[in-house]
C-alpha positions in Angstrom: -28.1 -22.4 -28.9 -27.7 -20.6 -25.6 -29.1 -16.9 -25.4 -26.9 -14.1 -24.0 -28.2 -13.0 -21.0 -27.7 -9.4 -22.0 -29.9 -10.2 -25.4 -32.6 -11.6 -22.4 -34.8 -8.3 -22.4 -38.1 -6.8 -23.2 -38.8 -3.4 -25.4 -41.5 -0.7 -24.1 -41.7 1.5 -27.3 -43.1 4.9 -24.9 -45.1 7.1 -27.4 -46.1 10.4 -27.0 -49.6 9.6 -27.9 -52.0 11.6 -29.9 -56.2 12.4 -29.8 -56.2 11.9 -33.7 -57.1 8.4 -34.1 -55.0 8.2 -37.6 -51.5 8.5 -35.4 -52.5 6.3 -32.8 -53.1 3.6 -35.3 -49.6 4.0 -37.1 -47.8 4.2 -33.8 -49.5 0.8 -33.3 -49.0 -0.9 -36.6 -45.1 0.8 -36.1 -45.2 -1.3 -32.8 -46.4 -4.5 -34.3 -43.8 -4.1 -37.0 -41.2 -3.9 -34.2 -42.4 -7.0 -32.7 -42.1 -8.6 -36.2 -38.5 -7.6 -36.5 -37.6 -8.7 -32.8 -39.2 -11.8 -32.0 -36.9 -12.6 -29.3 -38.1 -9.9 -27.1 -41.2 -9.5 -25.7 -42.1 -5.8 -27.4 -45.0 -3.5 -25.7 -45.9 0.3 -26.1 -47.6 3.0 -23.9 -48.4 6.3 -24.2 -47.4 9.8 -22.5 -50.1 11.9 -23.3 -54.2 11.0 -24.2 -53.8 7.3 -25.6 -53.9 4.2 -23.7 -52.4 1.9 -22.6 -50.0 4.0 -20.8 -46.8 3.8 -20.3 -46.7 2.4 -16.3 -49.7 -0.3 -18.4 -47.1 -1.2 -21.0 -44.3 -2.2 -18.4 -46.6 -4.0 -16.5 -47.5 -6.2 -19.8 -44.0 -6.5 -20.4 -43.4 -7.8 -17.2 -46.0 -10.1 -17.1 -44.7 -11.6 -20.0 -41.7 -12.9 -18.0 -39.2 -9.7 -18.9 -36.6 -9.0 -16.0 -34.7 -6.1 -17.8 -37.0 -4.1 -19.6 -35.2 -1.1 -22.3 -38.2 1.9 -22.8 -37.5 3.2 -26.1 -38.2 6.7 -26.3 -41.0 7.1 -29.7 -39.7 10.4 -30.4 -37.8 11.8 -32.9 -35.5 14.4 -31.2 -34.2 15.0 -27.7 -36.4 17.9 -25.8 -38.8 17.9 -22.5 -40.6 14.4 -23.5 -37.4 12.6 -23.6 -35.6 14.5 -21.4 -38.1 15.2 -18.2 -41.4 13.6 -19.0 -40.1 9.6 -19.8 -37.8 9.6 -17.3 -39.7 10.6 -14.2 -41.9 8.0 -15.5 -38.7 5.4 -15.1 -38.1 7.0 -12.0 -41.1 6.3 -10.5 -41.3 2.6 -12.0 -37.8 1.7 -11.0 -39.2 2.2 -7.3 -42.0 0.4 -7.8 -40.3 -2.5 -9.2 -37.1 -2.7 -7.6 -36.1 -6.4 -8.8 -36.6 -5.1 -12.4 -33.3 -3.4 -14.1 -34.6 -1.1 -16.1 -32.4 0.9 -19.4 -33.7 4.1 -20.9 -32.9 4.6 -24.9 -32.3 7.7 -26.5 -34.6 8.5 -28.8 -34.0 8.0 -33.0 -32.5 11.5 -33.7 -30.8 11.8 -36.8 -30.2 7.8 -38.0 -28.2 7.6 -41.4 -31.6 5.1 -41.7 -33.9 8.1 -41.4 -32.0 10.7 -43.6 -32.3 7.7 -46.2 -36.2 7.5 -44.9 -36.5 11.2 -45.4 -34.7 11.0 -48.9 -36.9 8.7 -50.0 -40.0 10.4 -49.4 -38.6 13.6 -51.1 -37.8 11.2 -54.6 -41.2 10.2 -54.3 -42.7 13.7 -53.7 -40.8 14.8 -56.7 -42.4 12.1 -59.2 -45.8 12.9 -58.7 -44.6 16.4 -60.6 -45.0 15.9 -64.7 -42.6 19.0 -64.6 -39.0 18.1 -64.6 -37.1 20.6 -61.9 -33.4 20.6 -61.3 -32.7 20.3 -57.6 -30.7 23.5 -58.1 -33.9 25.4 -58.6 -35.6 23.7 -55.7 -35.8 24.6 -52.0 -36.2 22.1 -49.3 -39.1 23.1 -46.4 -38.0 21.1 -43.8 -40.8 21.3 -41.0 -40.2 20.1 -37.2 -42.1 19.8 -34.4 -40.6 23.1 -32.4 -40.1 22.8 -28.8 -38.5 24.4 -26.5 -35.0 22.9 -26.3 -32.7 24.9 -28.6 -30.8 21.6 -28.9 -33.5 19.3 -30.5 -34.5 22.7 -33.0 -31.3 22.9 -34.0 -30.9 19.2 -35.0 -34.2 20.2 -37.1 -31.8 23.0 -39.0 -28.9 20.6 -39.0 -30.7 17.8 -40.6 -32.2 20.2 -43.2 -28.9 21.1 -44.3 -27.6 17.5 -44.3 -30.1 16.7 -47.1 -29.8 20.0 -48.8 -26.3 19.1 -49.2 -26.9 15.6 -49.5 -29.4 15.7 -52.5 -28.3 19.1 -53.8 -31.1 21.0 -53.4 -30.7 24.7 -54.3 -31.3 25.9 -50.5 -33.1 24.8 -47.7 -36.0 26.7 -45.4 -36.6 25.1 -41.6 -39.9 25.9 -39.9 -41.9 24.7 -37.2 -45.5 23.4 -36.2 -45.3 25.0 -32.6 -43.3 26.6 -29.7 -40.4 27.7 -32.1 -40.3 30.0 -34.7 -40.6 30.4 -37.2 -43.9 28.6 -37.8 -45.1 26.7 -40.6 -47.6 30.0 -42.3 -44.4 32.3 -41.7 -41.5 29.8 -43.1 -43.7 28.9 -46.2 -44.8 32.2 -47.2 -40.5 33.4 -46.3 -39.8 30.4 -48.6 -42.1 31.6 -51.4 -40.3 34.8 -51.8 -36.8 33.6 -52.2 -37.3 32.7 -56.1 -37.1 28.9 -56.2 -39.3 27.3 -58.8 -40.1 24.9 -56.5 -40.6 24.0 -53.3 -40.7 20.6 -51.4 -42.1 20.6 -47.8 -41.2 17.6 -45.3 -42.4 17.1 -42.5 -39.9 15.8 -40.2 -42.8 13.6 -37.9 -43.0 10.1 -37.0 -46.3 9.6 -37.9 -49.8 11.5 -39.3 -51.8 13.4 -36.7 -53.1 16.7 -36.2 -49.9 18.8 -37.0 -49.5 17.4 -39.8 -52.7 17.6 -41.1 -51.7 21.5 -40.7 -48.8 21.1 -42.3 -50.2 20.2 -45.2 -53.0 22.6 -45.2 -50.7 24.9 -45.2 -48.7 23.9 -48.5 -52.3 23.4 -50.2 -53.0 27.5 -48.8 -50.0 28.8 -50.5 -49.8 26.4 -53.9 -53.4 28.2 -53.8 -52.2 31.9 -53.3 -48.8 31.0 -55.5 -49.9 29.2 -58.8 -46.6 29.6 -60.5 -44.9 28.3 -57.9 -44.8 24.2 -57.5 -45.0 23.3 -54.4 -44.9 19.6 -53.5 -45.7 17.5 -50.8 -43.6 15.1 -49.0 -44.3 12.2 -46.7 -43.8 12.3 -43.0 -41.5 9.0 -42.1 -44.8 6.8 -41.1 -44.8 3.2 -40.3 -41.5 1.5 -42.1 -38.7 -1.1 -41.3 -35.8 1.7 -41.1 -38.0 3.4 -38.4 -38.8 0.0 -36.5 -34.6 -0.9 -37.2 -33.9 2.3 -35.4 -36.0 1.7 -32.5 -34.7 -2.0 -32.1 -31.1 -0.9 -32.4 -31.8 1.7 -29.8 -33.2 -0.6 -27.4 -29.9 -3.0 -27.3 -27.7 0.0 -26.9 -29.6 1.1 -23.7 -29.3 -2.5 -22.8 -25.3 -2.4 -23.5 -25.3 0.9 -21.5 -24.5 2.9 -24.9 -27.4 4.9 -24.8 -25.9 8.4 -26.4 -27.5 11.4 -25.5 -26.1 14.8 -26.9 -25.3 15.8 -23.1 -22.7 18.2 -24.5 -25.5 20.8 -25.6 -28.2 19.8 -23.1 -29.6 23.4 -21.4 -30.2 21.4 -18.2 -26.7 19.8 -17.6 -24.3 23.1 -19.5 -25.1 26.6 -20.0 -25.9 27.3 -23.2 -26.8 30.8 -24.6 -30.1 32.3 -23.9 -31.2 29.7 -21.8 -28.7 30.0 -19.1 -31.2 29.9 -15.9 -32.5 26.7 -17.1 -29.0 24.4 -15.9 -29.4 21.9 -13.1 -33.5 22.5 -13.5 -34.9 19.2 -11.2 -36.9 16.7 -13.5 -40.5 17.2 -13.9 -43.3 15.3 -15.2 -45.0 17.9 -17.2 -47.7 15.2 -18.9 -49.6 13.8 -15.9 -53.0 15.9 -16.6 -53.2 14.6 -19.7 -52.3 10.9 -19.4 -54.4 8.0 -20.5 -56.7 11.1 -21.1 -58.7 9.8 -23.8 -59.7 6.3 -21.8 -61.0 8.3 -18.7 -62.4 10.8 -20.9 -64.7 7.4 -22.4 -65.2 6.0 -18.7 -66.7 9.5 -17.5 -63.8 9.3 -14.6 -62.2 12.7 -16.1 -62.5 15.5 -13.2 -64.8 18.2 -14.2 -62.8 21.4 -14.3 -65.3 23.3 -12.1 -63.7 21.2 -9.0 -59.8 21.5 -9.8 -58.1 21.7 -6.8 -55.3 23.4 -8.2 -57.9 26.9 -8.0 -59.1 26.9 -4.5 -58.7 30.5 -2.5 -55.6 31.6 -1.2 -55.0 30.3 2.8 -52.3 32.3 4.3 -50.7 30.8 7.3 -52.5 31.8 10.2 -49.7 34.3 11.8 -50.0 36.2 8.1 -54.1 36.2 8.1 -53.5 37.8 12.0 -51.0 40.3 10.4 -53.6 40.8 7.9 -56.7 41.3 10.6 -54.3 44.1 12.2 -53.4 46.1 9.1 -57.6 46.3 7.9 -58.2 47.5 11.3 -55.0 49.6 11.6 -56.4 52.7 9.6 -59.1 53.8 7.5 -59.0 52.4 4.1 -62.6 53.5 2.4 -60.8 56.4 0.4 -59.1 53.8 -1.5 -60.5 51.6 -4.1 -61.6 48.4 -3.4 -58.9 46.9 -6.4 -56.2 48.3 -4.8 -56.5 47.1 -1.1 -54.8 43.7 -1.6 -51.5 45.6 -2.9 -51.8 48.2 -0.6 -51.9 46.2 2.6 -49.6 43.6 1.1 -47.3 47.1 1.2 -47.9 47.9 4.7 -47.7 44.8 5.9 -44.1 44.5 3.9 -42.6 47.8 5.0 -44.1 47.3 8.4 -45.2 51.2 7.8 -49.0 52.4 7.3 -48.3 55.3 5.3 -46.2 53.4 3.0 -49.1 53.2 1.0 -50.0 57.3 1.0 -47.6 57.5 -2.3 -48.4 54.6 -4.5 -50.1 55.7 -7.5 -51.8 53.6 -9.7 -52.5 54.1 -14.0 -56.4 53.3 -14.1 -57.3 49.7 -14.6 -53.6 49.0 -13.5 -54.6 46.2 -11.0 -57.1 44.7 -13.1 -55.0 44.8 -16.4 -52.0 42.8 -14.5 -54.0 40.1 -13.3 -55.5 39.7 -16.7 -51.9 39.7 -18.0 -50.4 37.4 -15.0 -53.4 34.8 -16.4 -52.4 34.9 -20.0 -49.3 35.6 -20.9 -47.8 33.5 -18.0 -44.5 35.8 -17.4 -42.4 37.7 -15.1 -39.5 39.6 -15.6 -37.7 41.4 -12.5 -34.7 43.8 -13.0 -32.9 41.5 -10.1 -32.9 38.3 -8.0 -34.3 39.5 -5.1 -37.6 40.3 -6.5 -37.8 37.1 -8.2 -36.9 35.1 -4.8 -39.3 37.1 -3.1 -42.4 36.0 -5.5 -44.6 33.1 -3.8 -43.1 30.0 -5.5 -46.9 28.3 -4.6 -48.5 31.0 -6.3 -46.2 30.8 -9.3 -46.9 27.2 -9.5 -50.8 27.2 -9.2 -50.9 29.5 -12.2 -48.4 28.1 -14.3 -46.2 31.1 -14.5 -42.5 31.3 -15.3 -40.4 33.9 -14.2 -36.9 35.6 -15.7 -34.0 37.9 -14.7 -31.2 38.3 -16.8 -28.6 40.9 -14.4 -26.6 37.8 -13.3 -26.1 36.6 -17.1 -23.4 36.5 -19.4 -25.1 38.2 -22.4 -26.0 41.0 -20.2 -22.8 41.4 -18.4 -21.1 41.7 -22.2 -24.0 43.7 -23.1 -23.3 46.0 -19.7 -19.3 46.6 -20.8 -19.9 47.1 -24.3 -23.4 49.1 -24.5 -21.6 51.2 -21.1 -25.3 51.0 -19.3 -25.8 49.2 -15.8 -26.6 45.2 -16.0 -29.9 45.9 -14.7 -30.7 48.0 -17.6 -29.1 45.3 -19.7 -30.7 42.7 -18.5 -34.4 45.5 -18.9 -33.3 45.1 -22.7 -32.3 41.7 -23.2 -36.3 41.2 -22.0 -37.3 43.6 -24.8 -35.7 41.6 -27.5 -36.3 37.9 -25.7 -39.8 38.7 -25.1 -41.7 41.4 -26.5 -44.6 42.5 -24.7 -46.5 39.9 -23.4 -45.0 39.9 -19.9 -45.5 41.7 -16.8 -42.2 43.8 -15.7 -40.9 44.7 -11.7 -38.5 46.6 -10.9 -37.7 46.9 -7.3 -34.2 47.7 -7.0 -32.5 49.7 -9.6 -33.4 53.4 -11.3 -31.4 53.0 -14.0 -33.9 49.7 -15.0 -36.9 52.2 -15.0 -34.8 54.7 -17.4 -34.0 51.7 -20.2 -37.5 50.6 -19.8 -39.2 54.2 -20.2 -36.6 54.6 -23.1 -37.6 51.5 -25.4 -41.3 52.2 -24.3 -41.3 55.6 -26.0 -38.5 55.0 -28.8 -38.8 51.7 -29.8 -42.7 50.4 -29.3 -42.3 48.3 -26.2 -45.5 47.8 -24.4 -45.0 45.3 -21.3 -48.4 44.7 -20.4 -47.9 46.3 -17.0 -44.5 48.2 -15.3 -43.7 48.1 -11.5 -41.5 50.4 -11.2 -40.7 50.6 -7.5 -36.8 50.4 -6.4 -35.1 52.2 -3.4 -32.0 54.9 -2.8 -31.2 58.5 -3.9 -28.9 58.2 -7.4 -32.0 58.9 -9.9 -34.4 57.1 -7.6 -37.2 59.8 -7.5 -36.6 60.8 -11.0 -36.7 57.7 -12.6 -40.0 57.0 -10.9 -41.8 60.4 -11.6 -40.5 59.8 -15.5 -42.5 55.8 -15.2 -45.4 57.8 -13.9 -45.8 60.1 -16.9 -45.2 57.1 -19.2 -48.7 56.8 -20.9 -48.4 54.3 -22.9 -48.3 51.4 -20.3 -50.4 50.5 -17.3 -48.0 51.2 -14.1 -47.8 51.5 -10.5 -45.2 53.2 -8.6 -44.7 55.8 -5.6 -42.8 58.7 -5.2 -39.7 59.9 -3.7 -36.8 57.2 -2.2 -38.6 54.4 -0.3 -39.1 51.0 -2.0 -37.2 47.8 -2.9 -37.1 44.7 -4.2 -39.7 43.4 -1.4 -42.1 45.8 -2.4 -42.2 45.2 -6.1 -42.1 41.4 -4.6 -45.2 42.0 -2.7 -47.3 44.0 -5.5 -46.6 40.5 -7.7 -47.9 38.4 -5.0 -50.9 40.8 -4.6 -51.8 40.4 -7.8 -51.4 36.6 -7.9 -53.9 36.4 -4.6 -56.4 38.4 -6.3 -55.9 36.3 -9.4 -56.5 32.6 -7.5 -58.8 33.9 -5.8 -61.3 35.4 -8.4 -60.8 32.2 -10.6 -61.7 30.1 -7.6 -65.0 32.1 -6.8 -65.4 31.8 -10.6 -65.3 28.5 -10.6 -67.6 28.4 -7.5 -70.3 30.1 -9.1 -70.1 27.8 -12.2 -70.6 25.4 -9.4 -73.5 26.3 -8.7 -75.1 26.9 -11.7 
């Protein structure tokens, strides 16, 4: 019987990969059931992150095993940054390198009628290890995913929770998470507890066993411990079965038959979709490269000692900036100032072209020091308004993996604007209240009334950015706005007095800070060098 050329294909099954051992064998033994069920097809598998081979290794095999259309099967559960960014830059990059080879990307398994009957089968079989006999109607459902952060894959998570709460009648459902979304596993089980159910059945919504899991059910052991009239059962993750390895098969012929549905209508990166609206059109990035075939190099001694990351060398300006630079230390006297300051100050001077610019900055003591701690751990900027966020070194921002938000040009904060009757830059100042708390670092170069709302929540309502730059421009509430940031205690600041300022200032105090940052971590790293 002749074959179809379109059924003429090979299957790369592209794992995320895993350092526990215990998921990197039932990834494998998931791989070799797929290659049971497809004999036709010549079936390989690679890894994003740690495990080898990867997944450039696992085309490769493919190929070599006579396969001139290959479909890469994403072995993920749900649609977020893996599937999304991460697998595809890798068929990006393979496409070029193999130009005669027609390559299909699959979506990954989502929310297969095979796995909600997968998942119901695991709760049934959870349930009979009980000798008590509890209606459904007095049971709740813990559904637990892996979090990310793609509002579109959690909220299949939630959706698929009520499907089977529905489905199987369960008395109410609960939906936690093992990371990046909230709320997490410790939070939703203890939430759970209290709403009165006799018992409780948590599912974890994973592929296979592995680290988080192992957390998982820690966690249900914790609180059957601190609830001992409360049941609380445990149910198994999906694991190594034929509906999982039928999923994967059917989605490798549909990538082939160019059906490969993705749920493009709710993607953050192609629509705008609340809360994340800054994140449309983002370019694809490969955010998995450090850790690649990880574990291999890691055996073979060819991992690069972090003392010698290039990423943390010093700061080189361009040469007509370091001349800029020579001119403004020898332009006046700076040994009345202290020695943390200078690399803000003259980053002032040399901004507003203006030596006294800098006569009127004050600083909160420790201000310098405590923003370059916070730039380095909680990774975040928020400006009251484009321009300071444009004016931010995007190299700087890259090389210490910092991300940076403004809300003034939002819809939520233009709603919030009308209705609240407050400026959008003071809307957008509390939008970063409630999206962030305080674990961010807050400049304000352009607008007064950004200063009043963040002084406001600072003293009414608790909000403690870890440090305020509070240094916009004009006349209408300018000066006052920045003499009431300067009597705010309860945060580390820095801002002048009277009118000057701007967006390029509060720009340039950011970049200041991100200099001195890369550059203490690279003499750091220098010493430990050495040592």
């Amino acid at each position: 019987m002749q074959t179809n050329q379109r059924d003429q294909f090979g299957i790369v099954i592209a794992g995320h990969g895993s350092r526990d051992p215990d998921a990197v064998r039932e990834f494998e033994a998931l791989v070799e059931l797929v290659r049971a069920r497809a004999p036709q097809h010549a079936v390989s598998h690679g890894y994003l992150e740690f495990a080898s081979p990867t997944i450039e290794q696992a085309v490769t095999a493919n190929l070599a095993a006579g396969a001139r259309q290959v479909a890469v099967v994403p072995g993920v559960l749900l649609a977020a940054r893996h599937a999304k960014n991460d697998m595809p830059s890798e068929l990006l990059a393979l496409a070029r390198e193999h130009p005669a080879t027609d390559f299909h990307f699959g979506a990954p398994l989502n929310l297969h009628p095979l796995l909600l009957q997968l998942a119901q089968e695991h709760i049934v079989a959870a349930e009979s290890t009980s000798p008590n006999t509890v209606r459904r109607a007095d049971t709740c459902l813990v559904l637990v995913g892996r979090g990310t952060t793609d509002p579109d894959a959690n909220g299949d998570v939630a959706k698929l929770a009520r499907m089977l709460e529905e489905g199987m009648g369960f008395g109410g459902a609960y939906v936690c998470y093992s990371g990046s979304a909230k709320p997490l596993v410790a939070d939703g089980l203890r939430a759970a507890a209290r709403l009165g159910f006799a018992r409780l059945v948590v599912l974890p919504f994973f592929l296979f066993d592995g680290v988080l899991v192992k957390r998982i059910y820690a966690a249900a052991d914790a609180l059957q411990e601190r609830e001992p009239a409360l049941e609380v059962l445990k149910a198994g993750y999906l694991g190594v079965h034929p509906h999982v390895a039928d999923v994967m098969i059917e989605r490798a012929r549909e990538a082939v038959a160019g059906r490969a549905a993705m749920n493009c209508s709710l993607c953050k990166y192609r629509v705008q979709i609340v809360g994340f609206e800054e994140q449309i059109g983002e370019p694809q990035r490969a955010h998995h490269l450090r850790v690649r075939g990880l574990l291999e190099k890691e055996g073979a001694g060819t991992v690069q000692p972090p003392e010698v990351k290039p990423e943390f060398t010093p700061y080189e300006p361009h040469p007509i900036e370091a001349e800029s630079f020579r001119i403004i230390a020898a332009g006046r006297d700076w040994s009345s100032f202290p020695a943390a300051h200078l690399t803000v100050l003259q980053r002032l001077v040399h901004t507003s072209g203006d030596f006294n610019a800098v006569d009127d900055i004050y600083f909160s003591p420790g201000a310098v020091e405590t923003g370059i701690r916070a730039l380095l751990r909680c990774k975040r900027i928020v400006t009251d308004v484009t321009m300071v966020q444009t004016g931010l070194k995007r190299a700087l921002l890259e090389q210490l993996e910092i991300e940076t938000w403004c809300g003034v040009h939002d819809r939520e904060t233009h709603l919030l604007a009308q209705t609240q009757g407050i400026t959008r830059s003071a809307a957008g100042i509390r939008r970063a209240w409630e999206k962030f708390g305080n674990d961010i670092v807050l400049a304000i170069g352009d607008a007064p009334t950004a200063i009043v709302e963040a002084t406001r929540l600072i003293r009414e309502h608790g909000w403690r950015p870890q440090l305020v730059i509070g240094l916009p421009v004009g006349f209408v509430g300018t000066c006052e706005s920045k003499d009431e940031l300067r009597r705010c205690m309860q945060v580390p600041r820095i801002t002048n007095s009277g009118t000057r300022g701007g967006s390029p200032w509060a720009a340039s105090v950011i970049n200041a800070l991100m200099i001195d940052a890369v550059n203490q971590i690279a003499a750091q790293l220098a010493w430990y060098g050495r040592t």
